[in-house]
DOLUM-328409 format. One record per residue (C-alpha): residue number from 0; residue in three letters; x, y, z. Coordinates in Angstrom, 2 decimals. Layout:
<recs>
<NUM "ALA" <X Y Z>>
...
</recs>
This chain:
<recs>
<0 "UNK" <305.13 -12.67 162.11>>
<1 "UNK" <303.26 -11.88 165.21>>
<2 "UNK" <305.43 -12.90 168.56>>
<3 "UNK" <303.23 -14.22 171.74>>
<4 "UNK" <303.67 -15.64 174.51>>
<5 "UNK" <304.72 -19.01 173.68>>
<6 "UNK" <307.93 -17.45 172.16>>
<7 "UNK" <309.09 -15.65 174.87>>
<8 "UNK" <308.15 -18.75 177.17>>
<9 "UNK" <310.59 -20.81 174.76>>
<10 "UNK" <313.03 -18.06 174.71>>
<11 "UNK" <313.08 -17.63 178.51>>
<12 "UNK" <313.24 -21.23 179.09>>
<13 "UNK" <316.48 -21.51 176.57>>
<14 "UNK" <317.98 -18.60 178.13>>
<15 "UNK" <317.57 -19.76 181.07>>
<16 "UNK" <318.90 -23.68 180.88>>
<17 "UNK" <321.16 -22.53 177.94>>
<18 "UNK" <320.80 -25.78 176.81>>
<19 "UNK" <317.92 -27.05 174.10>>
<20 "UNK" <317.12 -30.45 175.61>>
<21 "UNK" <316.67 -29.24 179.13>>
<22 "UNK" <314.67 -26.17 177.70>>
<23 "UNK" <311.79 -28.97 175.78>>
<24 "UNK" <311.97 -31.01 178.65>>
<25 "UNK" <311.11 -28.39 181.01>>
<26 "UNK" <308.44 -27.12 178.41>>
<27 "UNK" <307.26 -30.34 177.48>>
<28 "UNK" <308.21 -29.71 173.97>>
<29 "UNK" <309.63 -31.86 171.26>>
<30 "UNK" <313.25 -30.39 170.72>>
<31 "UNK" <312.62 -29.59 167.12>>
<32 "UNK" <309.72 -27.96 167.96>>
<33 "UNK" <311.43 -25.94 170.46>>
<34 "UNK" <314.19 -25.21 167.97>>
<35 "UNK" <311.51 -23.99 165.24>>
<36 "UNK" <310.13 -21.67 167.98>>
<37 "UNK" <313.21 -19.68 168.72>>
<38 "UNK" <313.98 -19.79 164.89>>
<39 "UNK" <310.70 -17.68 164.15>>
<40 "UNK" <311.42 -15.56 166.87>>
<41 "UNK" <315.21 -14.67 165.80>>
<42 "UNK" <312.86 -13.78 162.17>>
<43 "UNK" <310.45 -11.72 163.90>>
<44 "UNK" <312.73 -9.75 166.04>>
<45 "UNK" <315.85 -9.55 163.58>>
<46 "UNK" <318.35 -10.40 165.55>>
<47 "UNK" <320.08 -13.50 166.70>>
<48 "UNK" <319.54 -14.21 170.24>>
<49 "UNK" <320.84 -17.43 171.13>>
<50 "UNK" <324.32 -19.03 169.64>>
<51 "UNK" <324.72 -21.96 169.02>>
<52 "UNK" <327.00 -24.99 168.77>>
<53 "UNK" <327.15 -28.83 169.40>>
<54 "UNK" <328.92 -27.92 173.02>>
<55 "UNK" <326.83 -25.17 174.55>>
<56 "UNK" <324.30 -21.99 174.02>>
<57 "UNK" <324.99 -18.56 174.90>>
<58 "UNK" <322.92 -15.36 174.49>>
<59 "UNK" <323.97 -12.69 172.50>>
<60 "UNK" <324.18 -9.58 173.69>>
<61 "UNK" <320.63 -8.60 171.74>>
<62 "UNK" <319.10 -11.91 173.31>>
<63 "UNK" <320.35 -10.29 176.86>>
<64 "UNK" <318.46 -7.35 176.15>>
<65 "UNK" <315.28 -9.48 174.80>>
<66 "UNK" <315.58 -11.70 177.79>>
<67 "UNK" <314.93 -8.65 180.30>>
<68 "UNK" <312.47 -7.16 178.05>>
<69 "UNK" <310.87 -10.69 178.10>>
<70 "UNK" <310.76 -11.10 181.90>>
<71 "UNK" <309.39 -7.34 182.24>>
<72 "UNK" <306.52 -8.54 180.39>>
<73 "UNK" <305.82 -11.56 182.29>>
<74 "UNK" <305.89 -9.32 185.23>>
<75 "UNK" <303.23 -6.97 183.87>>
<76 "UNK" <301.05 -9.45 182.66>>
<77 "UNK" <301.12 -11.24 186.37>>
<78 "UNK" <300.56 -7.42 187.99>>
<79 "UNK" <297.45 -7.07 185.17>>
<80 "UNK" <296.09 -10.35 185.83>>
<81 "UNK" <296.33 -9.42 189.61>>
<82 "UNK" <294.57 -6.10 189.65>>
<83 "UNK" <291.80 -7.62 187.71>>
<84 "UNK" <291.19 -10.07 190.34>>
<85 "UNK" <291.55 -7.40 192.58>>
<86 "UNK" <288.99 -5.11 190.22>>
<87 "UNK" <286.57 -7.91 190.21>>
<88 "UNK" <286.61 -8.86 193.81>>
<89 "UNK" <286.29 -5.15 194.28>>
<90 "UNK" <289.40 -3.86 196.05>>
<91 "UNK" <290.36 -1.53 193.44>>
<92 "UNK" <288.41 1.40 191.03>>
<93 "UNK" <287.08 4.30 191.27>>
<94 "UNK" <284.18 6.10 192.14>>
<95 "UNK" <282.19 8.68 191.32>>
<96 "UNK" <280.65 10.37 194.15>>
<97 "UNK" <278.20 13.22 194.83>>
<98 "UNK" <277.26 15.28 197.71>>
<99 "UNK" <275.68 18.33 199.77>>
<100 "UNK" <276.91 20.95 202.06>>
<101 "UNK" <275.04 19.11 204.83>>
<102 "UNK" <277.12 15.77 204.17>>
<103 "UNK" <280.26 17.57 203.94>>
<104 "UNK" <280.11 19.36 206.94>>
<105 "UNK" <278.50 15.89 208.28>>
<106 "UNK" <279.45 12.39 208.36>>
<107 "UNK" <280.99 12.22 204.46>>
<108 "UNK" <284.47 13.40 205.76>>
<109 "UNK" <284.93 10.37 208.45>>
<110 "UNK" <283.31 7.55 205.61>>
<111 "UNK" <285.57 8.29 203.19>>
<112 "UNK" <288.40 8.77 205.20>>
<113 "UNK" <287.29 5.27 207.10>>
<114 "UNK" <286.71 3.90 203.47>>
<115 "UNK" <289.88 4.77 201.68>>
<116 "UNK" <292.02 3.33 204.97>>
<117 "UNK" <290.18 -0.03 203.82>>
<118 "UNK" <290.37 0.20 200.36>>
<119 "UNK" <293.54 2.55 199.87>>
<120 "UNK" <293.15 1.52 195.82>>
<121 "UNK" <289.85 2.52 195.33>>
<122 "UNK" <290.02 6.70 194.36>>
<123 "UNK" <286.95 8.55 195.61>>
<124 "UNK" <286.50 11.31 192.57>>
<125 "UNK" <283.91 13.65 194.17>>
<126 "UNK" <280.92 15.91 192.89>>
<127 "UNK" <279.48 18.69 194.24>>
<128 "UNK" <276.12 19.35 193.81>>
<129 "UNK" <272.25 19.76 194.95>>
<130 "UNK" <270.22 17.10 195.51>>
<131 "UNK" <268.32 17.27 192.42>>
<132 "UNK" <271.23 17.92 190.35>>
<133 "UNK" <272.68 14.43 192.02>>
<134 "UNK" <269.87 12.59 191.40>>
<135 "UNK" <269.78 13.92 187.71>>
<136 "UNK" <273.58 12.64 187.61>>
<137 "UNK" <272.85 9.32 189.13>>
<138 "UNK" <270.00 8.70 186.94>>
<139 "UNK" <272.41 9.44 183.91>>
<140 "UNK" <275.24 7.44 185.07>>
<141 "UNK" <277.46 10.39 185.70>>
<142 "UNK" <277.83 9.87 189.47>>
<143 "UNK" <277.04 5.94 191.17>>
<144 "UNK" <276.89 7.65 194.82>>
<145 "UNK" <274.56 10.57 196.19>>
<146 "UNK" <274.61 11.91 199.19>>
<147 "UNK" <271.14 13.81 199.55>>
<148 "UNK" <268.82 15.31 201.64>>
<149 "UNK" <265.97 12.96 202.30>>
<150 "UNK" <263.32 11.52 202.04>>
<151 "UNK" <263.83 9.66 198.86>>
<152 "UNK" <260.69 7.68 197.73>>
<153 "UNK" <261.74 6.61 193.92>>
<154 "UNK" <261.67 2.44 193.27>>
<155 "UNK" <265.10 2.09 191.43>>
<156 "UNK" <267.13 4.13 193.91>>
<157 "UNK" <268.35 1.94 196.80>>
<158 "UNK" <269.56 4.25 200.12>>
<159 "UNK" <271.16 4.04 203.71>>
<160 "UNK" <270.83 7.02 205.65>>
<161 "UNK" <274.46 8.09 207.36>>
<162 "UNK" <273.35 10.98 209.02>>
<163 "UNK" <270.15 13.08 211.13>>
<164 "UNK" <270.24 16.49 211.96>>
<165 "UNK" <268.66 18.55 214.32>>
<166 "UNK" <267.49 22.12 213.27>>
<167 "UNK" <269.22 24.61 215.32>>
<168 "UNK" <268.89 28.20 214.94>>
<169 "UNK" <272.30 30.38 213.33>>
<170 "UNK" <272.02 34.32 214.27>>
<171 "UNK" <274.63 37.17 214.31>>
<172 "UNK" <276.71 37.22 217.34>>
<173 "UNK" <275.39 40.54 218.63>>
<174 "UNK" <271.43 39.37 218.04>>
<175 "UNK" <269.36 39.78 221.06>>
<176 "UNK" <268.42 36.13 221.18>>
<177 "UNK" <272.75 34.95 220.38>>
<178 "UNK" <272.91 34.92 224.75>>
<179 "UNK" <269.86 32.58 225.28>>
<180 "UNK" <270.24 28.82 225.38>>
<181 "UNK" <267.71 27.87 223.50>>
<182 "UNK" <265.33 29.95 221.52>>
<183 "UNK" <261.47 28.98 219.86>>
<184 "UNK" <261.19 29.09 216.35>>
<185 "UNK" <258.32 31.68 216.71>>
<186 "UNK" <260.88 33.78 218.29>>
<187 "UNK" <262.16 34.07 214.75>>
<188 "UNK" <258.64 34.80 213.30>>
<189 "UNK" <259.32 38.54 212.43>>
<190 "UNK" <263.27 38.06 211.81>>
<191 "UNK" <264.64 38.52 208.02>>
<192 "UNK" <265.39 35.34 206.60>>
<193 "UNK" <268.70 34.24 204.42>>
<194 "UNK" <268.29 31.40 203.01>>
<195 "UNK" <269.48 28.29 200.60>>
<196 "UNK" <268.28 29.45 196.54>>
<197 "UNK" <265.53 27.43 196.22>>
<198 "UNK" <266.74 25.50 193.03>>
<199 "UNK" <269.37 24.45 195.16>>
<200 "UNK" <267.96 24.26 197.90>>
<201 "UNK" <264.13 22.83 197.66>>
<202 "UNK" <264.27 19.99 199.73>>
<203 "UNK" <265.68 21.58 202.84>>
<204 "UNK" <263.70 24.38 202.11>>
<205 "UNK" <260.32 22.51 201.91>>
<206 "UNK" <260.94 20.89 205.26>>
<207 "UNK" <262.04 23.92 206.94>>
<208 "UNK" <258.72 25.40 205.66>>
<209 "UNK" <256.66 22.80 206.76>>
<210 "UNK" <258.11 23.46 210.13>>
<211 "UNK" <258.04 27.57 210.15>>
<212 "UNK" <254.29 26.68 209.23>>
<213 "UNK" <253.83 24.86 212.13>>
<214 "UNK" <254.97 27.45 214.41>>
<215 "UNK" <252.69 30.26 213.00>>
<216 "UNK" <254.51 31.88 209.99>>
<217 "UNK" <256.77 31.33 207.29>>
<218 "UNK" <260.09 32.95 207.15>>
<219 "UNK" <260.17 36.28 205.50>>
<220 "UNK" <263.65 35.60 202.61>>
<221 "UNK" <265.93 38.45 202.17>>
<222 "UNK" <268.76 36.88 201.08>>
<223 "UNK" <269.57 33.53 199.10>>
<224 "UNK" <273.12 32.55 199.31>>
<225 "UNK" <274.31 29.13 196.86>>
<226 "UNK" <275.93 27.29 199.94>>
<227 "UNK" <276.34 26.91 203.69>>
<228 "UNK" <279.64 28.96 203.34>>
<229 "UNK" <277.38 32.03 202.16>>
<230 "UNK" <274.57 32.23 204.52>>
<231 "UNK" <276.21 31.90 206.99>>
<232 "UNK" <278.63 35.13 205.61>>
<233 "UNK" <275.12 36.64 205.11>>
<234 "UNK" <274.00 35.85 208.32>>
<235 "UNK" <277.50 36.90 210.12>>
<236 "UNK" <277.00 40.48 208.14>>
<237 "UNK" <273.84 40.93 210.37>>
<238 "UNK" <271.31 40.29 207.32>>
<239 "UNK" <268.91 38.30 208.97>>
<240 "UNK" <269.19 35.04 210.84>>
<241 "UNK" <268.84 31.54 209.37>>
<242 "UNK" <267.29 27.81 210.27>>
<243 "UNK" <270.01 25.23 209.76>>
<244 "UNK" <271.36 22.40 210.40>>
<245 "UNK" <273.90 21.04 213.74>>
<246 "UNK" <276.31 19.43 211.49>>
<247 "UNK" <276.73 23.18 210.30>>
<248 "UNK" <278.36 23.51 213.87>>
<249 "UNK" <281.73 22.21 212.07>>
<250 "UNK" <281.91 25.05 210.03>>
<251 "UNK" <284.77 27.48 212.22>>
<252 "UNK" <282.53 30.99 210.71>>
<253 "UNK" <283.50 34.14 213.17>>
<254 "UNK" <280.78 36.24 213.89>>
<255 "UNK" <277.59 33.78 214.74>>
<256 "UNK" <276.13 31.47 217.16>>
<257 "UNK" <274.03 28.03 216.75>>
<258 "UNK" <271.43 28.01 219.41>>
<259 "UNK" <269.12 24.83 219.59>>
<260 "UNK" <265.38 25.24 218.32>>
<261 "UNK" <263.02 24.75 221.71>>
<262 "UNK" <260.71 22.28 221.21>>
<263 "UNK" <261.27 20.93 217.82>>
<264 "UNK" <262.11 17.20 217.24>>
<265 "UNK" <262.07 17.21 213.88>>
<266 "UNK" <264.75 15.61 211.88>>
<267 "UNK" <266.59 16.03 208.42>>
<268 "UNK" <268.47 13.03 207.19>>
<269 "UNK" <271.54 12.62 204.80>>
<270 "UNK" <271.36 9.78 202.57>>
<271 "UNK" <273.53 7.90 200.57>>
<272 "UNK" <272.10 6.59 197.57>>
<273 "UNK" <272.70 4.68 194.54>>
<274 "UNK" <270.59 2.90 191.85>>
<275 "UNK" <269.49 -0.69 192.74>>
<276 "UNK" <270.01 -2.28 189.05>>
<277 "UNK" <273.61 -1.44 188.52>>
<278 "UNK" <276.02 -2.21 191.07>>
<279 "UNK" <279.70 -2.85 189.91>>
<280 "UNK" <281.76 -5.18 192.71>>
<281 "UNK" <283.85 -2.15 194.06>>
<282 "UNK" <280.19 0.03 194.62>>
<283 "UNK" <278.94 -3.23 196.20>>
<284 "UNK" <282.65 -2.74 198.81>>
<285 "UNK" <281.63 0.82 199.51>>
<286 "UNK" <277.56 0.03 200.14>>
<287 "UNK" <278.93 -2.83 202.58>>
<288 "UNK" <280.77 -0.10 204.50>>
<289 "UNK" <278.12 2.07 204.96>>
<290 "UNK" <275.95 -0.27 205.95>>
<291 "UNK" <278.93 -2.06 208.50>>
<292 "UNK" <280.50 1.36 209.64>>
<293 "UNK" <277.91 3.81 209.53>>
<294 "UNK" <276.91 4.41 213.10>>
<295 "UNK" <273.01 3.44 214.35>>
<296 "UNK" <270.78 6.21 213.91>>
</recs>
């Protein structure tokens, strides 16, 4: 016979009072019924738990062991019943996060440091990737946070931008132009290029185009490196010089200098995104945050 819960409340309640008519009373139980109760729990576990006689009830040392067994499960079912409250108001999960080498080096280290002080039961598992690739994971479900490089124009993807960069150039530290400044970007017209791959990198690279354009040229690529870490190792070995970003100015790399771009206002922003039709309770506790704690732009 299957034991629930109203056996071990019976049992508990006997165990407890070690006395039947207290034990109903306190249950609101017919005695007999009560009595029928413990009997098909004695059957179920095989073992007597409770002895008794016209003058008293004691527990037997199998009903002392059943009685803390009992209680442990009370205790775990009150601890389940109050983490799904908790999962429902959205205080405790997890989620799945993706994001650039622009957002790391960015604002993604203080928001989800900021976050998990306010949600300390809520475990960030994190994704790196391109912005394509996140979007790609997003769309699929595989991620419910990207952090990209905007713009973002798509109707079921919902974004707060956390970040804006300036472009600022990144040379070797014995380049002619490393002691200025600031230098132009047509300074940089007839420098070798190292640059982002462009399947990684395409929608940096597209703005940083549209910009080289706009001074007169477009940057002659000599070397593609898969990260931040790697041009700038490129650009340190005195390959060519790079466009970046001033966030990259938290990255501690030996052996070049950021130098702001003269003249050029132009912006690239970090989103976070996520898509608009599926919010769970604790991705609704992590959009509030960004929107409360991510500083005006």
């Amino acid at each position: 016979m299957r034991i629930d819960l109203r056996h071990l409340r019976a049992f508990e309640a006997v165990a407890e009072e070690l006395h039947f008519r207290r034990a109903a009373e306190r249950l609101n139980l017919a005695q007999p019924a009560l009595s029928r109760t413990i009997q098909q729990l004695e059957e179920s576990v095989g073992e007597v738990l409770l002895l008794r006689s016209n003058r008293r009830v004691e527990l037997t040392e199998a009903g002392r062991v059943f009685l803390a067994g009992s209680r442990a499960v009370f205790e775990h079912l009150e601890s389940a019943v109050h983490d799904a409250r908790k999962a429902g108001a959205g205080q405790i999960g997890q989620l799945r996060i993706g994001y650039t080498d622009f957002a790391v080096s960015g604002q993604l280290p203080p928001i989800l440091d900021g976050f998990h002080r306010d949600y300390p039961q809520i475990r960030a598992e994190l994704v790196f990737g391109s912005t394509q690739q996140q979007l790609e994971l997003l769309k699929g479900g595989s991620i419910e946070f990207a952090f990209i490089t905007g713009p973002l124009l798509d109707p079921n993807i919902d974004s707060i931008e956390v970040q804006r960069d300036r472009f600022v150039a990144v040379l070797p530290q014995r380049h002619p132009l490393a002691e200025q400044s600031e230098v132009s970007l047509s300074d940089l017209a007839q420098e070798p290029f190292v640059m982002g791959v462009m399947s990684h990198w395409s929608h940096y690279r597209r703005q940083l185009d549209a910009l080289c354009i706009s001074a007169g040229f477009l940057p002659q690529v000599v070397q593609e490196a898969y990260n931040s870490e790697g041009v700038f190792g490129f650009v340190a070995a005195n390959i060519g010089v790079t466009v970046h970003l001033e966030s990259a100015g938290n990255f501690n790399r030996k052996g070049v200098v950021l130098i702001p771009l003269k003249g050029v206002d132009a912006r690239v922003c970090t989103l976070a995104a996520w898509l608009k039709n599926s919010v769970t309770p604790v991705q609704q506790k992590f959009i509030d945050f960004l929107r409360q704690r991510t500083p005006p732009l």
